[in-house]
Each structure stands twice: as C-alpha cells, then as structure tokens.
SEVO-576708 format. One line per field, with one value per residue (C-alpha): residue in three letters; x, y, z; residue number from 1. Coordinates in steps of 0.25 Angstrom, whole numbers, plus 2048, in hexadecimal, padded with zeros to 3 digits. Each point is the difference from the previous one (the first is absolute). Layout:
// residues N
resn <- Ala;...
xx <- X;...
yy <- Y;...
zz <- Z;...
resi <- NUM;...
//
This chain:
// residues 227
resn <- Unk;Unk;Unk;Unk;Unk;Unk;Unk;Unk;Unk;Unk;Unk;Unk;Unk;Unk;Unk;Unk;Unk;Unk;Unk;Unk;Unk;Unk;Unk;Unk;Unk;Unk;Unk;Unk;Unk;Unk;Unk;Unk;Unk;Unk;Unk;Unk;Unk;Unk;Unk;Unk;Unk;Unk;Unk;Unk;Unk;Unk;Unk;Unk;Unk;Unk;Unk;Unk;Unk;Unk;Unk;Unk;Unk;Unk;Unk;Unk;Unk;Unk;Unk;Unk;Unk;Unk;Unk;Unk;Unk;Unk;Unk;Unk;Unk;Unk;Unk;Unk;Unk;Unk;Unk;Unk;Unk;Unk;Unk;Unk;Unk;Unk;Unk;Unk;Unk;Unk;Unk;Unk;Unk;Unk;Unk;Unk;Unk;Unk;Unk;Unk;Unk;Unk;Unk;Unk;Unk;Unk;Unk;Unk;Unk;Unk;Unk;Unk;Unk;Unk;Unk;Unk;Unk;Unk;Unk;Unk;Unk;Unk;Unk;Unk;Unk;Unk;Unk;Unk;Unk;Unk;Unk;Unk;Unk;Unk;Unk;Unk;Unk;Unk;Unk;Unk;Unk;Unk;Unk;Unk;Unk;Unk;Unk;Unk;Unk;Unk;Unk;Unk;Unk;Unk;Unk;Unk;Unk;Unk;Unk;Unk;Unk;Unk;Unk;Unk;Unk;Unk;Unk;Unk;Unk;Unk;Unk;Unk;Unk;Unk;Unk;Unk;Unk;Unk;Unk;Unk;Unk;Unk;Unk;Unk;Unk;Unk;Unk;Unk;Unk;Unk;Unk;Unk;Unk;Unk;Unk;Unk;Unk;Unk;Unk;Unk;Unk;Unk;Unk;Unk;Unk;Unk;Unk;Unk;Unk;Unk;Unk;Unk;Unk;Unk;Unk;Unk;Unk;Unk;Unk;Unk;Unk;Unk;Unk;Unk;Unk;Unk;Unk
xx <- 800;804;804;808;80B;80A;80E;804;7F5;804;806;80C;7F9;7F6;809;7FD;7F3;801;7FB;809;7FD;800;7F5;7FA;7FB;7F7;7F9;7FD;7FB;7F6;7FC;7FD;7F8;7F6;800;806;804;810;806;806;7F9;7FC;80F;806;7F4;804;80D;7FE;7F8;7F2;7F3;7FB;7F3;7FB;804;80C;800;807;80D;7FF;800;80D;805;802;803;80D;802;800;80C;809;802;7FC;7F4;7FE;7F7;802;7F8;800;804;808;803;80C;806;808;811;803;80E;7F7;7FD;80A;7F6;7FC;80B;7FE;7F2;800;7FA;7F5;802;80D;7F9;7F5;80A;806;7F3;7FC;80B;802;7F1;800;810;802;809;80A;806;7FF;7FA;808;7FC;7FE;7F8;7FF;7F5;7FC;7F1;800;7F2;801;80F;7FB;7F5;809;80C;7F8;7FB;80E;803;7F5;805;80E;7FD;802;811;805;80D;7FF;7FE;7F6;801;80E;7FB;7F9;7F5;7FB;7FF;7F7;7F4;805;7FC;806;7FF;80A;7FD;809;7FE;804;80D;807;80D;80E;808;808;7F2;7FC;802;7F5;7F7;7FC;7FC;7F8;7F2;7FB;7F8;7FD;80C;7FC;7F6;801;7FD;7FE;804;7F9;80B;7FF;80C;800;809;801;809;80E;80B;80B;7FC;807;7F1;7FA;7F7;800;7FB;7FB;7F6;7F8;7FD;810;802;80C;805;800;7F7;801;7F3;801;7F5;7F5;808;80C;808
yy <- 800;80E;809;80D;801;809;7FC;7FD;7F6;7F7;7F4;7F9;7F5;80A;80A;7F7;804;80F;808;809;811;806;7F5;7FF;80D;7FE;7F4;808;80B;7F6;7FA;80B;807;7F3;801;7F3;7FB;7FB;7FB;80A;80C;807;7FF;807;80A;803;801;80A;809;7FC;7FE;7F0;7FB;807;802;806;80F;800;80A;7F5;7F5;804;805;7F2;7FA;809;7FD;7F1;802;806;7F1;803;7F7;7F4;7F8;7F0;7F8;7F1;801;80D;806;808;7FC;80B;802;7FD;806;80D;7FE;7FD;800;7F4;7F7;802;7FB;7F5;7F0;7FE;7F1;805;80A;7F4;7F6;80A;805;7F1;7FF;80D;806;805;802;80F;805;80C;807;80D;806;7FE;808;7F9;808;80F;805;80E;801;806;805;808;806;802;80A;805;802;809;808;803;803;809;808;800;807;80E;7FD;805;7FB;7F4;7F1;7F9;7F4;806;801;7F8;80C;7FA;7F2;803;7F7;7F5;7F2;7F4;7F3;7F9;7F1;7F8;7F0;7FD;7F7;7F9;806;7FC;7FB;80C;807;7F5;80D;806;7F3;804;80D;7FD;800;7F2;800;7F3;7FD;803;80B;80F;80D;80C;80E;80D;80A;80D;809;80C;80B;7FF;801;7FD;800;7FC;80C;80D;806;7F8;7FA;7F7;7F9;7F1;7F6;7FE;7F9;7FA;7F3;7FA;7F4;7F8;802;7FA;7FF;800;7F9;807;802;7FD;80C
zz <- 800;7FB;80D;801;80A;806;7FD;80F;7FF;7F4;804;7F9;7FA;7FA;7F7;7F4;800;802;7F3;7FB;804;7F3;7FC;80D;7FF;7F5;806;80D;7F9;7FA;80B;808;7F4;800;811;801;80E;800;80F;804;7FA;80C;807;7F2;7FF;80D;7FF;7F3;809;7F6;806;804;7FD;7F3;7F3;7FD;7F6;7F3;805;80D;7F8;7F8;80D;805;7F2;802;80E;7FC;7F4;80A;806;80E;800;7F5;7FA;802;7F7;7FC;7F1;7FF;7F1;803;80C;809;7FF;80E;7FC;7FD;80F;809;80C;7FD;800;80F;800;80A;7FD;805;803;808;808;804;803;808;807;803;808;806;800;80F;801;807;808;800;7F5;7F8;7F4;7F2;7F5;7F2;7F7;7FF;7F5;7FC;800;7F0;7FF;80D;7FD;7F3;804;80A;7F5;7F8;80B;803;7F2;7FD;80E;7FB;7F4;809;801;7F4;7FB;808;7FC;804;808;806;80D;80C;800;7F0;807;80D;803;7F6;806;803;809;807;801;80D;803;80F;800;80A;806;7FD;809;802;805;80A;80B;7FB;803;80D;7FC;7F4;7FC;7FC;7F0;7F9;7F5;7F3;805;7F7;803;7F7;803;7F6;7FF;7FA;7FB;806;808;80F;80A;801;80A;7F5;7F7;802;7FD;80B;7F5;7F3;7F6;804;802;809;80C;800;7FE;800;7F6;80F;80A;80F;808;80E;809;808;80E;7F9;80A
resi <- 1;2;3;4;5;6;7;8;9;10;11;12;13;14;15;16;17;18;19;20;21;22;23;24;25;26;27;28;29;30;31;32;33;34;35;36;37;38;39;40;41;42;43;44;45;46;47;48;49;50;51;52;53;54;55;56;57;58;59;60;61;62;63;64;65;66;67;68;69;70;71;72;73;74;75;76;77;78;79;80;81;82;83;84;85;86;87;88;89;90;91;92;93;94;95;96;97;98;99;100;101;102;103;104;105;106;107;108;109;110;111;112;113;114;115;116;117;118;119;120;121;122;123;124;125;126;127;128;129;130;131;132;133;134;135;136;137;138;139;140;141;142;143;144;145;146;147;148;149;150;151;152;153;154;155;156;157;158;159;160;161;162;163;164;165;166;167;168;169;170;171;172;173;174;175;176;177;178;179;180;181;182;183;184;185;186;187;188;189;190;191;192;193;194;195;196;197;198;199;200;201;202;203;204;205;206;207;208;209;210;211;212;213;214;215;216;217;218;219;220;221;222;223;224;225;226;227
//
C-alpha cells in the first residue's frame, strides 16, 4: 500500500520502494486533486503547514506538490516507476533496518538506565525559514551597498529541530552515573530552535547572533535531586 513518509522514517529494507522526488511530485499533486486518502497524508499536510480534513485549493495543492520534490518527505509504493538515487541522498544511507532494530528491541525493549542525549539529525524546518528568509530579505532592502544574506540579522526567525537519542555512557563517563537522570535507551527528544540575537558573554557586544534554546552536540541530564 502506497504511504508517504518522512525521510527519518524509511526504514533500510524499504528504499527500494521510494519514488523518485522529481516524479513524485506529480503523482501527489494527482492525488490530492481527486481528494484521495494516502497513509500519512495528515502528518505531511501538517508538516507543510496546510489544513487537514478537506480539500486541498489549487496554490495549496502545488504548495505540497513542491514540498514533496525537495526530498523531505517520500512517496513508498509497491511498484515504483522511477525509483529514488540514494546517492542524491546521502541521508538515507543512515536509514536503519528495520529487522535490526526488532531484533534488538525483543531483547532489550525495557533496558533503561543512565546515559546522556546524543545528537543525530539536525533538520531546518524549510517551509518556516523560508517564509521567514523572505521577510528578512524584503526588510533588508533598507541597507544599501550591502549584501544580503552577509549577516545574522538576514537569517533571524529561521527554524530548525535538533533530534537526540538517549545513549548509554562510556566508560570514561561512569562518574556521571550516580548523578544522572534514567531514559529508556533508544528514546529521542526533539528541540525547535529559532535563530536569533541574544545575549552573549563571549561577545565583545554582550549579544550575538545564534540559536536558540542552546543545545549542545551532547547533553548530560542530571536526575531530580541529583544535588
């Protein structure tokens, strides 16, 4: 069964059966012209900032069609007429097995304990920082003799969201077990950061441009009571 999916969501054994972007984009805009119901229709409609639940308008409907050629979300389908370049997408040669990640899950399904969160995927939220980027650009018009896009101020409100997965600690870390919180292994958070000027100690200003909340590459959780 036909479905579309985001592209941290494919699994390994599915690529095959990912449609290529540049012709997926047709076949969606079809589909969503007769009103068809696809699985994941709703999370990508969502995701594109487009109503849920009724038909779709013409500018809206080539408003996802686009969305859908960038290669941020796919179409998987059972027979595929021009199927996807993976070498056009490196992202997806990280994409895990499915039959690994169940093996692994049988055995270790309710293994938690200490650890910290690892960073694995960082991915700008287009549509948003798009909007966002024109703003900025249609504001900047105001500096002559400058170029555009040469400073933090032409990128403020872009979006992005940093994706971490709890992981065990190394063994040069087992100090820190005491002390730290206690997740499930495997388990993932999601942080929306937006880039914009704030305070800085660092800068000779007191302020630069950056994004915000902070979040660093490696994050240590300490448990409730921990001090």
């Amino acid at each position: 069964m036909a479905r579309i999916c985001h592209w941290r969501d494919v699994w390994k054994e599915e690529i095959s059966r990912i449609e290529d972007p540049f012709f997926a984009q047709s076949v969606v805009r079809d589909l969503l012209q007769r009103n068809t119901q696809l699985r994941g229709l709703s999370e990508f409609l969502e995701d594109c900032g487009l109503p849920v639940g009724r038909a779709l308008l013409g500018d809206e409907i080539e408003r996802a069609s686009k969305l859908m050629g960038e290669g941020r979300w796919f179409l998987l389908r059972e027979e595929v007429r021009y199927p996807i370049d993976v070498t056009c997408y490196p992202a997806l040669k990280w994409a895990p097995s499915k039959t690994d990640c169940q093996q692994h899950e049988s055995r270790y399904e309710e293994a938690a304990g200490p650890g910290k969160w690892s960073t694995f995927s960082i991915d700008t939220d287009r549509l948003w920082s798009s909007v966002a980027f024109a703003a900025n650009f249609i504001t900047s018009r105001g500096d002559e003799g400058r170029l555009f896009a040469s400073e933090g101020k032409d990128y403020a409100n872009t979006r992005r969201v940093v994706s971490q997965r709890w992981v065990p600690l190394k063994a040069s870390e087992r100090d820190f077990v005491r002390l730290s919180a206690v997740h499930r292994c495997g388990a993932v958070r999601r942080t929306t950061q937006y880039f914009v000027e704030a305070s800085d100690e660092w800068a000779i200003s007191g302020q630069s441009w950056h994004w915000r909340p902070v979040v660093a590459n490696e994050v240590y959780e300490f448990r409730e009571g921990a001090y």
